[in-house]
PASEBA-1860 file (N, C-alpha, C; in nm, 3 decimals):
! residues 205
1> XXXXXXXX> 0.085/-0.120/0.000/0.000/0.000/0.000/0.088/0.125/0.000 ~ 0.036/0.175/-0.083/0.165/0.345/-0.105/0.147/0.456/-0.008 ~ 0.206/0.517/0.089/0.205/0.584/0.174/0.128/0.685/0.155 ~ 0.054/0.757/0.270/-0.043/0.892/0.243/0.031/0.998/0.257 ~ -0.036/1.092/0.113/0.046/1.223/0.142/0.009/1.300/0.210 ~ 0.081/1.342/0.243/0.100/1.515/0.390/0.139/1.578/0.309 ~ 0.035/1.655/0.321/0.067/1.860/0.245/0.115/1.922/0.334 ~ 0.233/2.001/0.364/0.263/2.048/0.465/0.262/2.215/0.413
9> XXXXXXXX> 0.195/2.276/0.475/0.218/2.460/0.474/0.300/2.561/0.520 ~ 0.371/2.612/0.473/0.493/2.709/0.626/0.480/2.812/0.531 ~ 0.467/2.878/0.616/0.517/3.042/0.614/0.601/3.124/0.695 ~ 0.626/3.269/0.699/0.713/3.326/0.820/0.688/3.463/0.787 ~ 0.763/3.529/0.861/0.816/3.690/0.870/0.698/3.748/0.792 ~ 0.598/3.765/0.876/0.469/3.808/0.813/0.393/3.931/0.886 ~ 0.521/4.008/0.948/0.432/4.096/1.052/0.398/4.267/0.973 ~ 0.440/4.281/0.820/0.404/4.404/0.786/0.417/4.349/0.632
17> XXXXXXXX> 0.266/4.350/0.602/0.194/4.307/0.510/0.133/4.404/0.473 ~ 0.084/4.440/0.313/-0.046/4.589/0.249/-0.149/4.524/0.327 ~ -0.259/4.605/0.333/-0.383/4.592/0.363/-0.444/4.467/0.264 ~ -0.517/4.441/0.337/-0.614/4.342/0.265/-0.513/4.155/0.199 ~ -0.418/4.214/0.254/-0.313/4.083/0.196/-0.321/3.931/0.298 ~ -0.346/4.024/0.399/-0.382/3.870/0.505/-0.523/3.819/0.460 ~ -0.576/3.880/0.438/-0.690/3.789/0.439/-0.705/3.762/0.264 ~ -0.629/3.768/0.169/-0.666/3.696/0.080/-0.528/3.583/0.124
25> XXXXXXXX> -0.445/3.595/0.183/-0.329/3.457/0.263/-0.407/3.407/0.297 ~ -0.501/3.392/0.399/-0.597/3.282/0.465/-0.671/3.217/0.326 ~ -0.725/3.315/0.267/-0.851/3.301/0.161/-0.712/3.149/0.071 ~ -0.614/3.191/0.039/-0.510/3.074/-0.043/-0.485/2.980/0.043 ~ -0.487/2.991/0.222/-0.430/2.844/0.243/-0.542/2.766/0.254 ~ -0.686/2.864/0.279/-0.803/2.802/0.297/-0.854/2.685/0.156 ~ -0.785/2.733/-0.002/-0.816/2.654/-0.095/-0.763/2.528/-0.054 ~ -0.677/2.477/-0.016/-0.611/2.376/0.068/-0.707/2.283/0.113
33> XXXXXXXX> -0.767/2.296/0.175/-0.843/2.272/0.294/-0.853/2.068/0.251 ~ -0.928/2.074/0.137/-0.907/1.929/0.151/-0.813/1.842/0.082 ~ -0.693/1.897/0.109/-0.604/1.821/0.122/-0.534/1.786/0.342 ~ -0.610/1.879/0.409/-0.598/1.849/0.521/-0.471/1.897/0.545 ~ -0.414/2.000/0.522/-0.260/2.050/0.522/-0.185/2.092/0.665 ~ -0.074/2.039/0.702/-0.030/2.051/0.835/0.033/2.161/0.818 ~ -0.017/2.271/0.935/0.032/2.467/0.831/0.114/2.480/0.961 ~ 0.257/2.528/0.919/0.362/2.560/1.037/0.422/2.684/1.014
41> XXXXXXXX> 0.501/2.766/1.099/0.493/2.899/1.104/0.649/2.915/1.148 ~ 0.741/2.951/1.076/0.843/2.988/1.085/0.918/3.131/1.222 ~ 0.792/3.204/1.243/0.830/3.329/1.330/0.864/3.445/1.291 ~ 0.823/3.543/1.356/0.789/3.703/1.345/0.680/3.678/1.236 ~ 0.574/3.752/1.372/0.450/3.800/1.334/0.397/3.904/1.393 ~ 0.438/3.915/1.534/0.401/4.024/1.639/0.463/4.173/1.592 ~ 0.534/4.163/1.515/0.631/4.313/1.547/0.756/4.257/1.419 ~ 0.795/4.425/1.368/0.781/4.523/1.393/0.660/4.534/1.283
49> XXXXXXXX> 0.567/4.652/1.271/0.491/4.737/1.221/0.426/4.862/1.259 ~ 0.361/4.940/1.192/0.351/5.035/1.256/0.212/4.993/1.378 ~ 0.113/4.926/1.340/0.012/4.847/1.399/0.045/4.786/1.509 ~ 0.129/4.716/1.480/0.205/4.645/1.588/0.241/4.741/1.730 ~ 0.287/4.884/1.706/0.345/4.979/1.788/0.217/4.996/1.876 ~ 0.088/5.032/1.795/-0.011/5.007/1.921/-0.075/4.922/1.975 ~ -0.091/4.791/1.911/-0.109/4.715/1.962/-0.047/4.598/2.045 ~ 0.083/4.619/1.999/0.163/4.501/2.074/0.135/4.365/1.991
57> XXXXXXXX> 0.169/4.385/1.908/0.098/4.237/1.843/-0.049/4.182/1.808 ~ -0.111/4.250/1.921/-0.290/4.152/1.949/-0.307/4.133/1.761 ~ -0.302/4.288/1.674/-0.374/4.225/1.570/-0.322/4.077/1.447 ~ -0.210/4.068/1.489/-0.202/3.947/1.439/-0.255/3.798/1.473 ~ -0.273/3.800/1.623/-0.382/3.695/1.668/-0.453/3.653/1.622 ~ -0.543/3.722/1.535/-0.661/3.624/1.486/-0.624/3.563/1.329 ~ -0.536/3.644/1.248/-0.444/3.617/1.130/-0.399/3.496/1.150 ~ -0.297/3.444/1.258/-0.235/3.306/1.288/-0.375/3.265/1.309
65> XXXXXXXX> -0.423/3.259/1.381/-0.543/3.175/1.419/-0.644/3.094/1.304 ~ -0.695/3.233/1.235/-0.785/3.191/1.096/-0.675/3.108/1.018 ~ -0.554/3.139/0.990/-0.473/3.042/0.868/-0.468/2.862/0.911 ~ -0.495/2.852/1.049/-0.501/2.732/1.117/-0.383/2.657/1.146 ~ -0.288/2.778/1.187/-0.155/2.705/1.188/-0.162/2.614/1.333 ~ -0.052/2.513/1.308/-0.034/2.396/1.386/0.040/2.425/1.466 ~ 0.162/2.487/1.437/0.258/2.495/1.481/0.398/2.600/1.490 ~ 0.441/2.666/1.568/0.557/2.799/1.567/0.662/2.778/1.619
73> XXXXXXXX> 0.810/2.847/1.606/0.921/2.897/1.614/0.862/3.025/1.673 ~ 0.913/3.087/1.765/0.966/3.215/1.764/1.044/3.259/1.703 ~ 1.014/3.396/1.646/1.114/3.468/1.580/1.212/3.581/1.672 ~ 1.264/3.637/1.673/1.312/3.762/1.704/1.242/3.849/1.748 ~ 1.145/3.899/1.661/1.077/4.052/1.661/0.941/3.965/1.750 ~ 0.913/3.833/1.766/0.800/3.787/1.866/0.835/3.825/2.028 ~ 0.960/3.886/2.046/0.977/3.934/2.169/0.996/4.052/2.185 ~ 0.952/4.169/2.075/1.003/4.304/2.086/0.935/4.395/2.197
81> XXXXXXXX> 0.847/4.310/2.279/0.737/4.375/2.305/0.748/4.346/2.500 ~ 0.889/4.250/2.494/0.893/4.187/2.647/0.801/4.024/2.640 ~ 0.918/3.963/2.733/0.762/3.830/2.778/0.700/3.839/2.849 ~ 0.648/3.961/2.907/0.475/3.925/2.975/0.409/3.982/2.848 ~ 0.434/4.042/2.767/0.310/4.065/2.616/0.346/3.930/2.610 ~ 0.459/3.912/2.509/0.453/3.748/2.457/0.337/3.652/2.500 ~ 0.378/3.681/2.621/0.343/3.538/2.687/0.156/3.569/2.715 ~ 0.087/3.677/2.685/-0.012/3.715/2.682/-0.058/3.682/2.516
89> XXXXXXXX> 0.050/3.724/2.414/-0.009/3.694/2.301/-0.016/3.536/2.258 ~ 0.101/3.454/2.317/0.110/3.289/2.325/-0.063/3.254/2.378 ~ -0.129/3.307/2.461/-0.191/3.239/2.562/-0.339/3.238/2.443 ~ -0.298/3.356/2.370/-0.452/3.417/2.290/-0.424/3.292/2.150 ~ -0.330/3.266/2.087/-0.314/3.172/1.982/-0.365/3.036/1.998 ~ -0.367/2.929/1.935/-0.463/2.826/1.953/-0.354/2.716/1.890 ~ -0.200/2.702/1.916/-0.127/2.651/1.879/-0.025/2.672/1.944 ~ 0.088/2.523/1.961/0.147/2.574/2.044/0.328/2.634/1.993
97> XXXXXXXX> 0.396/2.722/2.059/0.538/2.770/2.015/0.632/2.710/2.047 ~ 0.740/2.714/1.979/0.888/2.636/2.003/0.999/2.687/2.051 ~ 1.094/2.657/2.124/1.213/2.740/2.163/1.293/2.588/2.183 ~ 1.385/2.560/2.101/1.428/2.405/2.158/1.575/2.403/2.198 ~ 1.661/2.551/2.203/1.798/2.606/2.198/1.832/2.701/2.262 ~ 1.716/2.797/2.344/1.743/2.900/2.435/1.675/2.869/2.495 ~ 1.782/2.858/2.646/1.696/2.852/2.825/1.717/2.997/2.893 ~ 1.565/3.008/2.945/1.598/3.167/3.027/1.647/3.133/3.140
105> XXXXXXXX> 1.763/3.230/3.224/1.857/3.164/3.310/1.741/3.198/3.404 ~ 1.639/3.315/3.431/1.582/3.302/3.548/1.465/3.172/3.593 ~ 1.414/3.129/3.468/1.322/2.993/3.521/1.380/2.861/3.509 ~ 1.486/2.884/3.403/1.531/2.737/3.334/1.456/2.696/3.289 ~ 1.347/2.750/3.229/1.268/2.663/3.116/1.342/2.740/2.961 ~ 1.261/2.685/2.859/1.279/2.756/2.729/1.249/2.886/2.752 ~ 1.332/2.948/2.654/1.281/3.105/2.682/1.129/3.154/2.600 ~ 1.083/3.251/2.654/0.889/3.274/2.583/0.826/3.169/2.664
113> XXXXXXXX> 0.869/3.012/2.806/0.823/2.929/2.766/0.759/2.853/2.666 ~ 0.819/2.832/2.564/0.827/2.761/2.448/0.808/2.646/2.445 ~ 0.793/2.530/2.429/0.792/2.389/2.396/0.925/2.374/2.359 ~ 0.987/2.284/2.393/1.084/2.196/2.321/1.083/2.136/2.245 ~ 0.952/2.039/2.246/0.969/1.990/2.133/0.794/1.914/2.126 ~ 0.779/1.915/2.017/0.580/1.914/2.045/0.612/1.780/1.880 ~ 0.457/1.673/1.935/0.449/1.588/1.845/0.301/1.593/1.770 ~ 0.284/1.561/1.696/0.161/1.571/1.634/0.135/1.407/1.549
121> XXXXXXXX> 0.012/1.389/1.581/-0.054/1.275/1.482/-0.132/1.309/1.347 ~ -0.058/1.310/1.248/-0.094/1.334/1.108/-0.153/1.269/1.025 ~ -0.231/1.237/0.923/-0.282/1.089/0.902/-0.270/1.012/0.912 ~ -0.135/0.875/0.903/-0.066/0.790/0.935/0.039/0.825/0.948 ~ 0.109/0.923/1.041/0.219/0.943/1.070/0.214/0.974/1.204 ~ 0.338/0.995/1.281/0.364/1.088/1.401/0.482/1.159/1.349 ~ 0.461/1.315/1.381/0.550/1.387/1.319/0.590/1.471/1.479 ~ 0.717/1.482/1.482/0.798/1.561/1.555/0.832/1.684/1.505
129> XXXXXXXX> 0.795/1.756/1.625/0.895/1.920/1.582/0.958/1.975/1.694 ~ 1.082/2.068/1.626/1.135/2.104/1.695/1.136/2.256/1.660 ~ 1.218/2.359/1.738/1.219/2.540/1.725/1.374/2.546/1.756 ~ 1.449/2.605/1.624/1.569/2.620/1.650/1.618/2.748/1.604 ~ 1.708/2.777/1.684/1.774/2.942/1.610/1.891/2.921/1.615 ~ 1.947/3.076/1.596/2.107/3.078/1.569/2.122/3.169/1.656 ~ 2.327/3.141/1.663/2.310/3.217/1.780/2.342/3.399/1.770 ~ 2.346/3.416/1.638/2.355/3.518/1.616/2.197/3.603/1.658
137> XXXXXXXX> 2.079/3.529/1.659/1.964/3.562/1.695/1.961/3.650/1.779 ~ 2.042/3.607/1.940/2.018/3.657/2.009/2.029/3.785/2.029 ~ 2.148/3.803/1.925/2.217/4.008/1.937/2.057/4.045/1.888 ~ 1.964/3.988/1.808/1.854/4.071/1.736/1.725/4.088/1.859 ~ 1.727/4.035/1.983/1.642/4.044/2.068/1.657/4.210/2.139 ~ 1.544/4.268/2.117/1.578/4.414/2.153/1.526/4.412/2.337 ~ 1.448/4.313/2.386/1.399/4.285/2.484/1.460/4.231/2.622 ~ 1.585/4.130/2.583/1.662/4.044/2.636/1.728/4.075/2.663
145> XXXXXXXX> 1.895/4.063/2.755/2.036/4.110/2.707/2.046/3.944/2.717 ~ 2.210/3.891/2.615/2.244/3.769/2.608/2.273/3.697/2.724 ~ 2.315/3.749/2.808/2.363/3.728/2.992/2.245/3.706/3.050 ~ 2.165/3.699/3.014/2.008/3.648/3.041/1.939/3.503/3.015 ~ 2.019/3.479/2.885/1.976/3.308/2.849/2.121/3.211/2.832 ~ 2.091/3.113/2.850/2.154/3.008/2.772/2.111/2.940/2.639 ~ 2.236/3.000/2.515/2.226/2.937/2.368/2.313/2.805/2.436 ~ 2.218/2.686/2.310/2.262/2.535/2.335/2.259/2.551/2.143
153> XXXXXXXX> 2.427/2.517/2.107/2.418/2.522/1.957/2.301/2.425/1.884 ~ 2.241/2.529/1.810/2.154/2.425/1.719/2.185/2.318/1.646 ~ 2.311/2.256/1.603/2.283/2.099/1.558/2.320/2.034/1.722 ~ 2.392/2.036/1.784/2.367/1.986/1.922/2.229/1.951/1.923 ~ 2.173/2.067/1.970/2.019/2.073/2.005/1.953/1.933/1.906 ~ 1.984/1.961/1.734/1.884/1.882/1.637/1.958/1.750/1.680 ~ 2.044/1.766/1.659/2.090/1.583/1.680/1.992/1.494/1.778 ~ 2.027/1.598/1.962/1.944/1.511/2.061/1.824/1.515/2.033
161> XXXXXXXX> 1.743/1.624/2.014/1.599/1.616/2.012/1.543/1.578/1.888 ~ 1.608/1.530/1.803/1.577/1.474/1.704/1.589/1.278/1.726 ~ 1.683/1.254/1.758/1.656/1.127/1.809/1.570/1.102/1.928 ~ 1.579/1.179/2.012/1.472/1.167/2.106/1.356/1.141/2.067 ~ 1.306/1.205/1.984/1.193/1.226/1.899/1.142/1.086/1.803 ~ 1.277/1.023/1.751/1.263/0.936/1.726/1.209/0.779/1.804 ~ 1.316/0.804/1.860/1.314/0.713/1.951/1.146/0.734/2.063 ~ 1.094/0.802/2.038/0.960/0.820/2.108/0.821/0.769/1.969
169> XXXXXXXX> 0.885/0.715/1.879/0.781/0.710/1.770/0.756/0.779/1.689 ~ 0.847/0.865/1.655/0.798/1.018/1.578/0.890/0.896/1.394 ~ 0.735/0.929/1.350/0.837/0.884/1.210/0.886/1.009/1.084 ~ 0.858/1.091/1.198/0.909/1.219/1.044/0.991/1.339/1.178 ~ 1.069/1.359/1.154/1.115/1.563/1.225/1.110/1.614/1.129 ~ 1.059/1.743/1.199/1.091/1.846/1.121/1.119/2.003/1.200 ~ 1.241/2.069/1.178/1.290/2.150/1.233/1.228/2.272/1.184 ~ 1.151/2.366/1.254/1.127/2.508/1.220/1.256/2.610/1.286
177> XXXXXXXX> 1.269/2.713/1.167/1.422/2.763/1.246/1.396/2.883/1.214 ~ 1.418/2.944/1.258/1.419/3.125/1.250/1.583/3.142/1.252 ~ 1.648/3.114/1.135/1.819/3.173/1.103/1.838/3.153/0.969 ~ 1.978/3.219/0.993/1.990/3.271/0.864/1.999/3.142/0.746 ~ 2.000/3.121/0.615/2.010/3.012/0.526/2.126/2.906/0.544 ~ 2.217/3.013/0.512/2.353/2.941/0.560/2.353/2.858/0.683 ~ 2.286/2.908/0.766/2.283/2.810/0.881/2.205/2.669/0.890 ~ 2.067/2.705/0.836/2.001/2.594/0.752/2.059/2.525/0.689
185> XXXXXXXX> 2.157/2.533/0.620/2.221/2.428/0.522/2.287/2.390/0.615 ~ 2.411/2.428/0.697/2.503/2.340/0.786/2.406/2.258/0.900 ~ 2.291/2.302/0.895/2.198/2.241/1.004/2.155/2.115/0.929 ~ 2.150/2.155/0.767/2.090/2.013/0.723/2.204/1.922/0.691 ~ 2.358/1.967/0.677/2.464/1.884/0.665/2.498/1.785/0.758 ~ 2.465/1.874/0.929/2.517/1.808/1.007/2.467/1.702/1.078 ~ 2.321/1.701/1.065/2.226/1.664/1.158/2.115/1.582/1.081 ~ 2.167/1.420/1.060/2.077/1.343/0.972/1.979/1.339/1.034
193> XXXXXXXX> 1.940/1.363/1.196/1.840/1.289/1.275/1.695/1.403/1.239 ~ 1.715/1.501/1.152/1.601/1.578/1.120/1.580/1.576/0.943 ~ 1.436/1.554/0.962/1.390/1.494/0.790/1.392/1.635/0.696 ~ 1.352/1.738/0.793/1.272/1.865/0.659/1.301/2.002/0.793 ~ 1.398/2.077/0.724/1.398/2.190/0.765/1.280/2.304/0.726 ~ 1.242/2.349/0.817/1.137/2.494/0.726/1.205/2.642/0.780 ~ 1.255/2.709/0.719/1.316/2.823/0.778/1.285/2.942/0.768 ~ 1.295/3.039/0.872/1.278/3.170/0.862/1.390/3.267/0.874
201> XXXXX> 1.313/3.403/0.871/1.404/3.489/0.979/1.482/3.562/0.791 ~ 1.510/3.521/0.689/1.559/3.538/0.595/1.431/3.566/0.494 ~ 1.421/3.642/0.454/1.277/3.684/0.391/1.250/3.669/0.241 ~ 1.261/3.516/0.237/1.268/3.427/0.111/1.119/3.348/0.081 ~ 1.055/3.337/-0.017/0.947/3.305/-0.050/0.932/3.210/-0.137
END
């Protein structure tokens, strides 16, 4: 019997868009629909824009929400705003976020509290994900100072939590990353234990 296909959706860096452009984006991933498409989100959506300045993000909330994404990375500019917004705009989304490479030194959890690493049941699959950055990321956090978290290098990071992942039943990874390309590629050189990179943060389409 020939395996079922998974449509998978990603997008990213979607926080200053013309008018009327999000909602014909929903209106295109919505043609989708029956193919049942697993829609994942690369990061930065909250900020920067000018919208964004008064709202803090909120109006992108319902944008992620209607597109029906599954799944996020933080980006950079998702913390421009501090983590008690963040973590106010995390709470309003209906999906959960990734951080699988920065620990905040004051809780020791992921930083944003993020997920590490989140699994999903797909038609006949179990698919693993993970949220990875670079560590150049961190200079781009206007919110943070670096003496604040612990970076764990990202193929480190993909190697373990990618077998982990495995080794828990996951028959597919897939890494969402908010860095630069170049890094994506040495991420996909180094680190067989992840199937499908989706990347952001580089504003490629």
């Amino acid at each position: 019997m020939p395996s079922e296909k998974i449509t998978i959706l990603h997008y990213n860096d979607v926080y200053n868009v013309d008018q009327g452009r999000a909602a014909r984006f929903v209106t295109a991933i919505k043609q989708h629909g029956e193919e049942s498409p697993l829609i994942l989100f690369s990061g930065d959506a909250l900020s920067p824009s000018m919208l964004s300045t008064l709202t803090m993000g909120a109006q992108m909330v319902p944008v992620l929400n209607a597109i029906g994404t599954h799944c996020a990375v933080f980006g950079n500019h998702d913390f421009d705003f501090g983590l008690e917004v963040l973590s106010e705009r995390v709470a309003e989304t209906n999906f959960p976020w990734l951080m699988s490479n920065v620990i905040d030194n004051e809780t020791g959890r992921a930083l944003g509290d993020g997920k590490v690493t989140h699994a999903i049941d797909w038609k006949s699959k179990r698919i693993g994900l993970i949220g990875l950055v670079e560590k150049e990321w961190l200079d781009t956090l206007a919110t943070i100072n670096v003496d604040e978290v612990t970076f764990i290098d990202y193929i480190e990071a993909g190697r373990k939590l990618g077998a982990q992942l495995k080794q828990e039943g996951c028959d597919l990874v897939i890494a969402l990353t908010h860095m630069r390309m170049p890094n994506d590629i040495k991420l996909a050189e180094n680190c067989e234990e992840i199937d499908i990179i989706l990347g952001g943060h580089d504003h490629i389409y």
